[in-house]
KEKEGU-485579 format. One record per residue (C-alpha): residue number from 1; x, y, z. Coordinates in steps of 0.5 Angstrom, whole numbers. Example, Ala and Ser with C-alpha at 12.3 -4.5 7.8 and 13.67 -1.06 7.14 Angstrom:
2
+-----+-------+-------+-------+
! seq !     X !     Y !     Z !
+-----+-------+-------+-------+
!   1 !    25 !    -9 !    16 !
!   2 !    27 !    -2 !    14 !
+-----+-------+-------+-------+
! end
This chain:
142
+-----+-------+-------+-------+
! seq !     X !     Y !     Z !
+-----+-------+-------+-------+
!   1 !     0 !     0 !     0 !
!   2 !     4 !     7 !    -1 !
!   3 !     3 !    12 !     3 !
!   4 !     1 !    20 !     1 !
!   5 !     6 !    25 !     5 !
!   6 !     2 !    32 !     6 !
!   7 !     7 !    38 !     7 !
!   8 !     3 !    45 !     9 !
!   9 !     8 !    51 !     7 !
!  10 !     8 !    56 !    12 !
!  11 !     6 !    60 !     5 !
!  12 !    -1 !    56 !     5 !
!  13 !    -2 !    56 !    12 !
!  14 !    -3 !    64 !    12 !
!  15 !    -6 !    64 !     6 !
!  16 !   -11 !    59 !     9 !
!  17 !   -12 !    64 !    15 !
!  18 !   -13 !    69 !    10 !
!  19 !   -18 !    67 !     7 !
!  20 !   -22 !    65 !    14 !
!  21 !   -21 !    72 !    16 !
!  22 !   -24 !    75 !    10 !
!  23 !   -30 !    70 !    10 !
!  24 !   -31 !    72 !    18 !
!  25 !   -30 !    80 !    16 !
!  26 !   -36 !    80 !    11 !
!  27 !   -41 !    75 !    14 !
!  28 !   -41 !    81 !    20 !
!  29 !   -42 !    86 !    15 !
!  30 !   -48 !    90 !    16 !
!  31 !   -54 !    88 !    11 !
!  32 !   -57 !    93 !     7 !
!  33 !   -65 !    93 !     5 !
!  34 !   -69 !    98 !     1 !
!  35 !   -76 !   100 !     2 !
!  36 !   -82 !    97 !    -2 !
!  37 !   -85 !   103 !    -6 !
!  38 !   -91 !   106 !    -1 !
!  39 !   -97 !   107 !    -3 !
!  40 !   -99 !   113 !     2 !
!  41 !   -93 !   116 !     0 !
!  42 !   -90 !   115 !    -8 !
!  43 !   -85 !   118 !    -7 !
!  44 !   -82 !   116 !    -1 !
!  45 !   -75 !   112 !    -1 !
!  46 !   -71 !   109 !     4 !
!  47 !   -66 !   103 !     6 !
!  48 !   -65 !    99 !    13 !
!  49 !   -59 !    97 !    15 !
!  50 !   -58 !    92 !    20 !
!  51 !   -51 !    90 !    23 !
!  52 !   -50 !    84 !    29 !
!  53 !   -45 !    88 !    35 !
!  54 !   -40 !    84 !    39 !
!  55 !   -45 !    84 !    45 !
!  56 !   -51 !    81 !    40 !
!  57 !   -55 !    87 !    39 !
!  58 !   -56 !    89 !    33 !
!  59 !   -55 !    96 !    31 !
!  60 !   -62 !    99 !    26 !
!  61 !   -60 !   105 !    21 !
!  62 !   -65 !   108 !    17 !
!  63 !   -65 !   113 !    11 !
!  64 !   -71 !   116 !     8 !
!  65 !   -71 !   121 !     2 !
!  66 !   -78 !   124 !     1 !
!  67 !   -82 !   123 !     6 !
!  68 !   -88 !   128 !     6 !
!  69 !   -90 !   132 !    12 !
!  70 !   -96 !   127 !    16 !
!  71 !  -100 !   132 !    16 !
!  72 !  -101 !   133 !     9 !
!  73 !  -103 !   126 !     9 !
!  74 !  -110 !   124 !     8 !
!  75 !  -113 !   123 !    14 !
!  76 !  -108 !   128 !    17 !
!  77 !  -103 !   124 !    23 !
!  78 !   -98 !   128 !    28 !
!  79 !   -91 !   123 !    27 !
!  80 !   -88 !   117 !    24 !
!  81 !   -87 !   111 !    28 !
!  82 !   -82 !   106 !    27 !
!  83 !   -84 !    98 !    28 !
!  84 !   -79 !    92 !    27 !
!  85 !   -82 !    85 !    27 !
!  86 !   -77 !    80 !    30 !
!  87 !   -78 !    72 !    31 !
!  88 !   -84 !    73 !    36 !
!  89 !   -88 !    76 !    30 !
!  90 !   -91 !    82 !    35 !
!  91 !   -89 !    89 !    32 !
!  92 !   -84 !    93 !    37 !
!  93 !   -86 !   100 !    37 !
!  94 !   -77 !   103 !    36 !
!  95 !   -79 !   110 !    36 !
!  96 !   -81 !   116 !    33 !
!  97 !   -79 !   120 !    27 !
!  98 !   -75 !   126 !    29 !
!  99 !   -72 !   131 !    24 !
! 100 !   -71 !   138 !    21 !
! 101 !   -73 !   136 !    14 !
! 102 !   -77 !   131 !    12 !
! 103 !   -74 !   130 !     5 !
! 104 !   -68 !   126 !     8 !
! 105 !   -69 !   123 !    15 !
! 106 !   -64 !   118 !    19 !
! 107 !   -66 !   114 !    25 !
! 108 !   -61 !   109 !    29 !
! 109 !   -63 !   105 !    34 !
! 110 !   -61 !    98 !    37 !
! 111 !   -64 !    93 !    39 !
! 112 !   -64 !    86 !    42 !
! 113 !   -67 !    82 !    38 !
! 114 !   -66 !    80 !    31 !
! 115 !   -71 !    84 !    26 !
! 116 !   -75 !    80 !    21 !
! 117 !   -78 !    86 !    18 !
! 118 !   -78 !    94 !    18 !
! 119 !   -84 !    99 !    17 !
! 120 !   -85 !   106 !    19 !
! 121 !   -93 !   108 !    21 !
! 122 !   -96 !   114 !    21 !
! 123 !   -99 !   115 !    27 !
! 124 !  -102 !   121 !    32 !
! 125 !   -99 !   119 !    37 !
! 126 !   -91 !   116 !    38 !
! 127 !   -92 !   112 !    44 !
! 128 !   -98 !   108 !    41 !
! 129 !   -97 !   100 !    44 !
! 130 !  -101 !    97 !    36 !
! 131 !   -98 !   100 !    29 !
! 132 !  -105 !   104 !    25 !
! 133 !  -106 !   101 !    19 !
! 134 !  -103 !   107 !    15 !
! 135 !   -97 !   104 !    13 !
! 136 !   -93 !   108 !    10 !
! 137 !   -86 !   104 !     8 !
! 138 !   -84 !    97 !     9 !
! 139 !   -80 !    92 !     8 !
! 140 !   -80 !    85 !     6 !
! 141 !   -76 !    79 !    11 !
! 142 !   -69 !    82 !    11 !
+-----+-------+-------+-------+
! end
């Protein structure tokens, strides 16, 4: 029977590790989603991003382009609320939409439990507990 000598260069080893580590860096990358097209608000424009931290949180970054005022909506509303479905499918009021220019708005939060999905409601109220049906932007399963 022959027998088959594996000899592993110092060269391969490293490149062998590189490769592992390059792997693991993009795994940990933030994930990026766009919004669905509204149709409340056509012109509305968004993107989510989510990112795993060392501390298994998981850091939510929005940015959204063209959001009209809530007040001139049909009906009118006061604010704009931010959900997150995660694994137990029951929305969690993130906060409220708070900025100088409706035109382009950022939102940052950190949650503890991983987002299915994210949308944005408009409400009357920023402490509401339930979503209204007024969805304004929303995102498919990320």
């Amino acid at each position: 029977m022959k027998t088959i000598k594996f000899s592993i260069s110092c060269k391969q080893v490293i490149l062998i590790l590189s490769v592992l580590f390059l792997a693991i860096s993009l795994a940990s990358c933030s994930k990026k989603t766009v919004f669905n097209t509204s149709s409340i608000i056509p012109a509305a424009r968004g993107e989510v991003k989510v990112k795993e931290d060392k501390n298994n949180n998981y850091k939510i970054e929005l940015q959204i382009s063209y959001l009209a005022e809530p007040d001139r909506l049909n009906p009118p509303r006061k604010t704009y609320v931010v959900w997150m479905k995660s694994d137990d499918y029951n929305a969690i009021n993130l906060g409220q939409i708070v900025g100088s220019s409706k035109l382009h708005v950022k939102f940052e939060t950190v949650s503890s439990s991983k987002p299915k999905k994210i949308f944005i409601t408009a409400e009357d109220d920023a402490s509401v507990q339930y979503p209204s049906y007024m969805i304004v932007l929303e995102t498919d399963n990320l």
